[in-house]
VEXDREN-2710 file (C-alpha; in Angstrom, 1 decimal):
% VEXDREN-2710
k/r/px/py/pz
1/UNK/-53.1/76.6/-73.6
2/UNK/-55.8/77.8/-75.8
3/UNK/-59.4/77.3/-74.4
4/UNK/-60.9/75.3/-77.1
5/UNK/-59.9/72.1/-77.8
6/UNK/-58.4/71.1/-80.6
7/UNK/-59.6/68.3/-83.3
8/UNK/-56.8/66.8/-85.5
9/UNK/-58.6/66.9/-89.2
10/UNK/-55.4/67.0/-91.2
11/UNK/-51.9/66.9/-91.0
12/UNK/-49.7/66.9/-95.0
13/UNK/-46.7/68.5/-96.1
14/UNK/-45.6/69.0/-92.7
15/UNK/-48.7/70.3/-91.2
16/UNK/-51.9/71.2/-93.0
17/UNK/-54.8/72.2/-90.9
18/UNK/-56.3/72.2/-87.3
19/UNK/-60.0/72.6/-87.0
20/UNK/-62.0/73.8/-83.8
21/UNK/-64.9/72.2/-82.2
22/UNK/-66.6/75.2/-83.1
23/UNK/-67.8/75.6/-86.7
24/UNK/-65.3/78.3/-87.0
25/UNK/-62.3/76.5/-88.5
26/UNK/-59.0/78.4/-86.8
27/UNK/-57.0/81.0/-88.7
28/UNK/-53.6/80.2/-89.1
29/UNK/-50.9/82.1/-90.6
30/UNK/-48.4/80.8/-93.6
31/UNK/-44.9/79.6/-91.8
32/UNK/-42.5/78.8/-93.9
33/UNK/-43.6/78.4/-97.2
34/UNK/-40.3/76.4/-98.0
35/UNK/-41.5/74.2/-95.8
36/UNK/-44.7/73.9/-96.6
37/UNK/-45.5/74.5/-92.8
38/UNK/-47.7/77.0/-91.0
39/UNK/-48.8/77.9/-87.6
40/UNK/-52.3/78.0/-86.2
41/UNK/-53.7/81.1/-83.5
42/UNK/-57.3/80.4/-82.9
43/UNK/-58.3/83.5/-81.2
44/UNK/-55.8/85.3/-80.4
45/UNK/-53.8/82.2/-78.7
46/UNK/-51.1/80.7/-80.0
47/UNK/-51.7/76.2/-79.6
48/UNK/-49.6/73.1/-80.8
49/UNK/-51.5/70.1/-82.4
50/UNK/-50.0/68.1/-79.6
51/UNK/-48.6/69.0/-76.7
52/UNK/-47.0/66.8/-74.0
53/UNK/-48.1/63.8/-76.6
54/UNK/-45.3/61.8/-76.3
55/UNK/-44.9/61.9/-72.5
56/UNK/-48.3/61.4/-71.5
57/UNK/-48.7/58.4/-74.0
58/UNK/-44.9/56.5/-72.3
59/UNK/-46.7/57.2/-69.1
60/UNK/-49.8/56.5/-69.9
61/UNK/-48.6/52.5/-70.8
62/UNK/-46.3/52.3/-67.8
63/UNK/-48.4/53.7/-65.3
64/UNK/-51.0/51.8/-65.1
65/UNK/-48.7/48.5/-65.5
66/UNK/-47.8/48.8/-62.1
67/UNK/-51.4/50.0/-60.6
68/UNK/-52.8/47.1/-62.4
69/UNK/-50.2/44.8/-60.8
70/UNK/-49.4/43.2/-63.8
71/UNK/-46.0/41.4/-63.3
72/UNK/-45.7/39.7/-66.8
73/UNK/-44.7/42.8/-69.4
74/UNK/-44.9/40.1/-72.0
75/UNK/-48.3/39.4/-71.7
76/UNK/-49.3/43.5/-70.9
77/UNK/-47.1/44.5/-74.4
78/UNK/-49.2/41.9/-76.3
79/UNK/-52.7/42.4/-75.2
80/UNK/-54.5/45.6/-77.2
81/UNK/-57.1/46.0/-74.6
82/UNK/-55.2/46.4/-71.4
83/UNK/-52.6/49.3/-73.6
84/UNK/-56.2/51.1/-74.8
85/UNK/-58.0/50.8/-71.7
86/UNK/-55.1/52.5/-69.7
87/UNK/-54.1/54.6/-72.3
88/UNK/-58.2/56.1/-72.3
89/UNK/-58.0/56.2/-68.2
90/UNK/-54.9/58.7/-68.5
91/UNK/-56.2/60.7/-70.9
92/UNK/-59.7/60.9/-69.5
93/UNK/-57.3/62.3/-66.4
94/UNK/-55.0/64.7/-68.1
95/UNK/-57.2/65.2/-71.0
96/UNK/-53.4/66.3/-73.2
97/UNK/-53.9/66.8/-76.6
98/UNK/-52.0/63.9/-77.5
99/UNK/-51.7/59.9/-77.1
100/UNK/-49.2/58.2/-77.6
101/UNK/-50.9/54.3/-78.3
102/UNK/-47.3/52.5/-78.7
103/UNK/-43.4/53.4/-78.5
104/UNK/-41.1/50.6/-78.6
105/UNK/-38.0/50.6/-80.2
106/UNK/-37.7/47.1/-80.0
107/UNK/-40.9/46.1/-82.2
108/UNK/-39.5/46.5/-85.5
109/UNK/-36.8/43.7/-84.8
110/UNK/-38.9/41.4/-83.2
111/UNK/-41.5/41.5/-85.8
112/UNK/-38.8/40.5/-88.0
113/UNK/-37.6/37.2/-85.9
114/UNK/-35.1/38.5/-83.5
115/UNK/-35.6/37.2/-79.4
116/UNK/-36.7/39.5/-76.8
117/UNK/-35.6/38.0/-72.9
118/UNK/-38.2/38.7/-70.8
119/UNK/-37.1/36.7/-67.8
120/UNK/-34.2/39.8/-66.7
121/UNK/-35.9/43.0/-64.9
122/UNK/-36.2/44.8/-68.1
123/UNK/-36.2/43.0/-71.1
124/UNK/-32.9/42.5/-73.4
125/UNK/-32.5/42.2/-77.0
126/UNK/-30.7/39.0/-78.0
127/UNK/-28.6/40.7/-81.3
128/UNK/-28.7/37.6/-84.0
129/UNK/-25.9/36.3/-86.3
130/UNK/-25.1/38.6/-89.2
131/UNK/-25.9/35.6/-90.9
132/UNK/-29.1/35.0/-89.5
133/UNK/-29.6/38.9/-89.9
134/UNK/-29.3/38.9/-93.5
135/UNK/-31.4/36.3/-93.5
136/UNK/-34.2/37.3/-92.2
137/UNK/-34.1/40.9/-93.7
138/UNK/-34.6/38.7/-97.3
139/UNK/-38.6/38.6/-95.9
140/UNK/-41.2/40.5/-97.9
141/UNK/-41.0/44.2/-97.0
142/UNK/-44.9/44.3/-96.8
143/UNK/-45.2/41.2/-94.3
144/UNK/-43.7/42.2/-91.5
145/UNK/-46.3/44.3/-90.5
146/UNK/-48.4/41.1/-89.6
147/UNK/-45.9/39.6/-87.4
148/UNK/-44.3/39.9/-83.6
149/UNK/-46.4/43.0/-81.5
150/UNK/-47.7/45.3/-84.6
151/UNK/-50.9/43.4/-84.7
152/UNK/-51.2/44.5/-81.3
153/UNK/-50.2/48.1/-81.9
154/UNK/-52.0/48.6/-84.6
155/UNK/-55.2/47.3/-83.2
156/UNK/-54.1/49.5/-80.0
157/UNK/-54.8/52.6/-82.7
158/UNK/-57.8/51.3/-84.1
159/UNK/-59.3/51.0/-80.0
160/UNK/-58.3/54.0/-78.7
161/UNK/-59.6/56.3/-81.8
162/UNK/-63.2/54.6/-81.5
163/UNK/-63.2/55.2/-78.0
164/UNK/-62.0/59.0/-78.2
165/UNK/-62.2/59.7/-81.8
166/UNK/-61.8/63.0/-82.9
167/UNK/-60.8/63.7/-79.1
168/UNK/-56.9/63.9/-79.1
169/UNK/-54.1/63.4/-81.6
170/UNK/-53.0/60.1/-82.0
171/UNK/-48.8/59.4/-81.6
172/UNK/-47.2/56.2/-82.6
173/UNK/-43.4/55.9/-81.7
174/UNK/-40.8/54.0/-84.2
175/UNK/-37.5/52.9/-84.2
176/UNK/-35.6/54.4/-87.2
177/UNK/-33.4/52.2/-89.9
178/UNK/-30.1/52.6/-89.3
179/UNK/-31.3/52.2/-85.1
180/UNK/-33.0/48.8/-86.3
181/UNK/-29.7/48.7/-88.2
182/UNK/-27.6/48.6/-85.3
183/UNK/-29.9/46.1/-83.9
184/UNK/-29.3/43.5/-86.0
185/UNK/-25.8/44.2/-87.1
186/UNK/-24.1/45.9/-84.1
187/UNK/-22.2/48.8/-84.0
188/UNK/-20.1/48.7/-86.5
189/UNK/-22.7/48.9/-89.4
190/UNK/-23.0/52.6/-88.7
191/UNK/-19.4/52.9/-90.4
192/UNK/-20.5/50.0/-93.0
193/UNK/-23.2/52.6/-94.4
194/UNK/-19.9/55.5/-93.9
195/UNK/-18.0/53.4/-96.3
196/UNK/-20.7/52.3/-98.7
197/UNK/-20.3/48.8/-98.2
198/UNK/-22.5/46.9/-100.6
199/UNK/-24.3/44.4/-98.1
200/UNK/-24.6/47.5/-95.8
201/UNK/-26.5/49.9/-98.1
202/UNK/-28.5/46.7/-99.4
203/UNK/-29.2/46.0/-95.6
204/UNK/-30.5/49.5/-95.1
205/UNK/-32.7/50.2/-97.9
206/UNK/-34.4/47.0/-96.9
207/UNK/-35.1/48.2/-93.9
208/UNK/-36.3/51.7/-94.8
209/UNK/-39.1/49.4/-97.1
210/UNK/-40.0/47.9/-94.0
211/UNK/-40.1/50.9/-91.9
212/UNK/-42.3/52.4/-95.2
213/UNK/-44.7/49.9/-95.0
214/UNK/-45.2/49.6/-90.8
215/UNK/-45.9/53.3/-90.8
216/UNK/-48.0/53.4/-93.7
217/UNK/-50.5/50.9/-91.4
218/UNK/-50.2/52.9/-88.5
219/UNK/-51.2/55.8/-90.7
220/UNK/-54.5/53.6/-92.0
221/UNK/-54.8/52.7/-89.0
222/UNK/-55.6/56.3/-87.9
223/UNK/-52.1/57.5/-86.3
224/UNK/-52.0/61.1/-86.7
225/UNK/-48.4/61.6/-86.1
226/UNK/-45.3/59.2/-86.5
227/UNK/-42.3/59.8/-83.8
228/UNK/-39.3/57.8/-85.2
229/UNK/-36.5/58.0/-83.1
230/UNK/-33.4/57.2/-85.1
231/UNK/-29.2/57.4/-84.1
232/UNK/-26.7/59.6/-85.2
233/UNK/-26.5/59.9/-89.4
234/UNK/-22.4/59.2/-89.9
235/UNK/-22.0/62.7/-92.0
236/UNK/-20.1/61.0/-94.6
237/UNK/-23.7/58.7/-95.5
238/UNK/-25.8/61.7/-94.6
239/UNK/-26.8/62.8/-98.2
240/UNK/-27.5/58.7/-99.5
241/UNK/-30.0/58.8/-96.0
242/UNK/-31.7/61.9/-96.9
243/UNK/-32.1/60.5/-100.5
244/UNK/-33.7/57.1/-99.6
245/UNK/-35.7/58.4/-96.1
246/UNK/-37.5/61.0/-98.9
247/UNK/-39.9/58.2/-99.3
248/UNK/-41.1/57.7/-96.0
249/UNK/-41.7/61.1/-95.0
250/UNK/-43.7/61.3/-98.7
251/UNK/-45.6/58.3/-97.7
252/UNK/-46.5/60.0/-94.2
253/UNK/-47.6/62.8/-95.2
254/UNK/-49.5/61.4/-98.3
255/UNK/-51.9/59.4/-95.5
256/UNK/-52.6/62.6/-93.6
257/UNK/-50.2/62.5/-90.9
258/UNK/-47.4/64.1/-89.7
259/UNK/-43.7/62.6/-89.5
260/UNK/-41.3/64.2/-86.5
261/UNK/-37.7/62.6/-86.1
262/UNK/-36.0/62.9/-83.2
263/UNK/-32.3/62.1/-83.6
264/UNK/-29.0/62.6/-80.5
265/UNK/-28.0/66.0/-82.9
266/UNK/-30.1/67.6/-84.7
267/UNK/-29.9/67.5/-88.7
268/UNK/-29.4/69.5/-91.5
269/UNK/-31.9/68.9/-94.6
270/UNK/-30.4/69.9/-97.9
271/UNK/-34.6/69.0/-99.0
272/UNK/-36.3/70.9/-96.9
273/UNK/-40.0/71.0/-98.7
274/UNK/-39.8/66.4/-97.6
275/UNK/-38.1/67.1/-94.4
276/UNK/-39.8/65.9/-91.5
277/UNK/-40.6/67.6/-88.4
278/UNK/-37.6/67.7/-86.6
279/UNK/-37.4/67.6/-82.5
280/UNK/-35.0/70.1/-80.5
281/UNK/-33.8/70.6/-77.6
282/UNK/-33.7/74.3/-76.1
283/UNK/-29.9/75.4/-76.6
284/UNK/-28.5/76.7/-73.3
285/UNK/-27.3/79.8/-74.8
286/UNK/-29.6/82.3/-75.0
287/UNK/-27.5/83.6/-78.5
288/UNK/-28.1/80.5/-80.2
289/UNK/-29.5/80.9/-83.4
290/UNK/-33.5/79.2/-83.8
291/UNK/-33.8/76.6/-86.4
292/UNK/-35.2/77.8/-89.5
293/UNK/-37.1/74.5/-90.3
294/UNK/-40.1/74.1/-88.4
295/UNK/-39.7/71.8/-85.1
296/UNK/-41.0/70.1/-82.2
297/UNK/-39.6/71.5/-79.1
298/UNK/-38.5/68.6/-76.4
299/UNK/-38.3/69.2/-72.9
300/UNK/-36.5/67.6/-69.7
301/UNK/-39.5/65.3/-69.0
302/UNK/-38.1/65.4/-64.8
303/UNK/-36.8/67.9/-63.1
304/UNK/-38.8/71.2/-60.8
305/UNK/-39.1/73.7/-63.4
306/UNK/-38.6/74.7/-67.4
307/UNK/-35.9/76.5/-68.3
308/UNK/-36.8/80.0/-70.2
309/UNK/-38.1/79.0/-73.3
310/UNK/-40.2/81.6/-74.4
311/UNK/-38.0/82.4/-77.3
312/UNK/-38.3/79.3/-78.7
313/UNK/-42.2/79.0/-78.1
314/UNK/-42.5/82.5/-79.9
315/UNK/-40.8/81.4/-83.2
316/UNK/-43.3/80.7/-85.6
317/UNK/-41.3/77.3/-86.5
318/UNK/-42.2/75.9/-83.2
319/UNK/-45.2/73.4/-83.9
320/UNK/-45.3/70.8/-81.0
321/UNK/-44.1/70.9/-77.0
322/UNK/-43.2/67.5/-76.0
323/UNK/-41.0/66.0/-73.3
324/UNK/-37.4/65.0/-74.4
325/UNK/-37.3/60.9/-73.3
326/UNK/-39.6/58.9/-71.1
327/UNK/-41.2/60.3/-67.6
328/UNK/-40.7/57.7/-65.3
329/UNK/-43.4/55.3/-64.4
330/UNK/-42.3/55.4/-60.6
331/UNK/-44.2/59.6/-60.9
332/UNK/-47.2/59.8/-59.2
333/UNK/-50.5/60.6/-61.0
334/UNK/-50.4/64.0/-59.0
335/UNK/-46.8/65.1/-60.1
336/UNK/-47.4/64.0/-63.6
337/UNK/-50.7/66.6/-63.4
338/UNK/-48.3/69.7/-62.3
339/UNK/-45.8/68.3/-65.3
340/UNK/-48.5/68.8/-67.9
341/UNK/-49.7/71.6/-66.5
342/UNK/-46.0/73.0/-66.1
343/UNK/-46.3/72.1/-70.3
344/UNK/-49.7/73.9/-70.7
345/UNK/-48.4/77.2/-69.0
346/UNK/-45.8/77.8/-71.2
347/UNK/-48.2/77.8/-74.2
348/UNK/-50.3/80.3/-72.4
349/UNK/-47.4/82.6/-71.2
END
């Protein structure tokens, strides 16, 4: 953990630049220049842009629900001021370099029309029709951003970066398409899109204009990084995703901020200068090869202690440390301090 902190100025074609609260900006040195992609040492210590950012912002949401004793989630999920006051109360705690202001996979199709139960212990998605899911994907693209819980995220954003401003990165989680695919359609879509089925490839391009135009507010809204968490690519419609996703991670990267997808297996990109930032897992043999694209490394987010990583955090392709899934909101404040410090070590080791 380097001892200055960090300010998020700009993140493009991957990653751009980190500048220091100190006047001195920080040296980096050129990564891959494939990639467009390069890695930052201010002083003599290696940092990420964001460490622990996407565990401390799941906790940050969770935890306090349950010390503020609020029993409806509805009514939590949908009011902006409760997410950013918690979400500031955390990080005034933890002080990580990284917030994660909303990360529900869910949001996406219920901005479109589809039913969330909240009556049930954790709420369930009520799949529509396919009729009434073909339906309601004939919408304008551009409108959904106004509708269901955005509003709410998106003003989430806009609170927490005038509170903390150029303080810590800012982390918005998304579902991908073919996830909000399979939301709407069911399982079976995923070997619709396989077999090129016309309604099926219609069905998905829609939905990566709607997942174009959700992130692009989040990035106006001030989100430094987009997380979209997406399922398995069938292999056989791997190169038609690449091809059409190209846009989004353009559109990310042309508002300043940085687009990381984290998917079951990790992918191959055949376009590796409009890849995104891709999130990994550390490999349990020691003789596994590193990926050669730059990447976020994920870690068990329970558990007492890291496995050996320090191969991984030496590569220069390594550009974030985040936890791999949610840390449960049942972890005291105390444990989740000796997590993130657990995290902050292995930068300093």
């Amino acid at each position: 953990m380097p001892t200055q902190r960090l300010d998020l100025v700009e993140v493009s074609a991957l990653t751009d630049a980190v500048q220091c609260r100190e006047e001195t900006r920080a040296r980096y040195l050129p990564g891959q220049h494939s990639c467009h992609h390069r890695d930052w040492w201010p002083g003599t210590v290696r940092c990420t842009i964001c460490q622990t950012a996407a565990s401390s912002g799941h906790y940050h949401s969770r935890y306090r629900r349950r010390s503020s004793k609020v029993r409806n989630c509805s009514n939590f999920v949908a009011n902006p001021t409760k997410i950013a006051n918690s979400l500031i109360a955390v990080y005034q705690r933890l002080r990580p370099d990284g917030v994660t202001c909303y990360f529900d996979l869910f949001i996406v199709a219920q901005a479109l029309g589809c039913r969330l139960d909240w009556s049930t212990s954790s709420p369930t998605f009520e799949r529509p029709t396919r009729e009434t899911a073909l339906k309601i994907l004939r919408q304008p693209p551009g409108e959904v951003k106004q509708r269901g819980r955005l509003p709410v995220a998106l003003e989430v954003v806009h609170r927490v970066q005038g509170t903390l401003r150029s303080g810590p990165a800012l982390v918005v989680g998304l579902p991908g398409p073919l996830r909000v695919a399979q939301q709407l359609f069911g399982q079976d879509i995923l070997q619709e899109f396989a077999e090129e089925e016309d309604d099926a490839l219609d069905s998905f391009e829609t939905l990566v204009e709607i997942t174009l135009s959700v992130a692009q507010a989040f990035c106006l809204a001030g989100t430094h990084l987009l997380y979209f968490d997406e399922l398995d690519v069938p292999l056989e419609f791997l190169p038609d995703w690449e091809a059409v996703m190209v846009a989004l991670w353009k559109t990310v990267r042309f508002h300043g901020a940085l687009p990381i997808l984290s998917t079951p297996h990790p992918l191959q990109f055949g376009d590796r200068a409009n890849a995104p930032l891709i999130c990994l897992k550390p490999a349990s043999d020691e003789q596994a090869p590193l990926s050669e694209m730059p990447f976020a490394l994920a870690l068990s987010a329970v558990g007492e202690t890291f496995p050996d990583v320090s191969r991984w955090m030496r590569a220069k392709q390594c550009a974030l440390l985040m936890t791999d899934g949610e840390i449960p909101y049942q972890l005291e404040i105390q444990k989740l301090e000796q997590r993130v410090a657990a995290m902050r070590s292995l930068i300093e080791s």
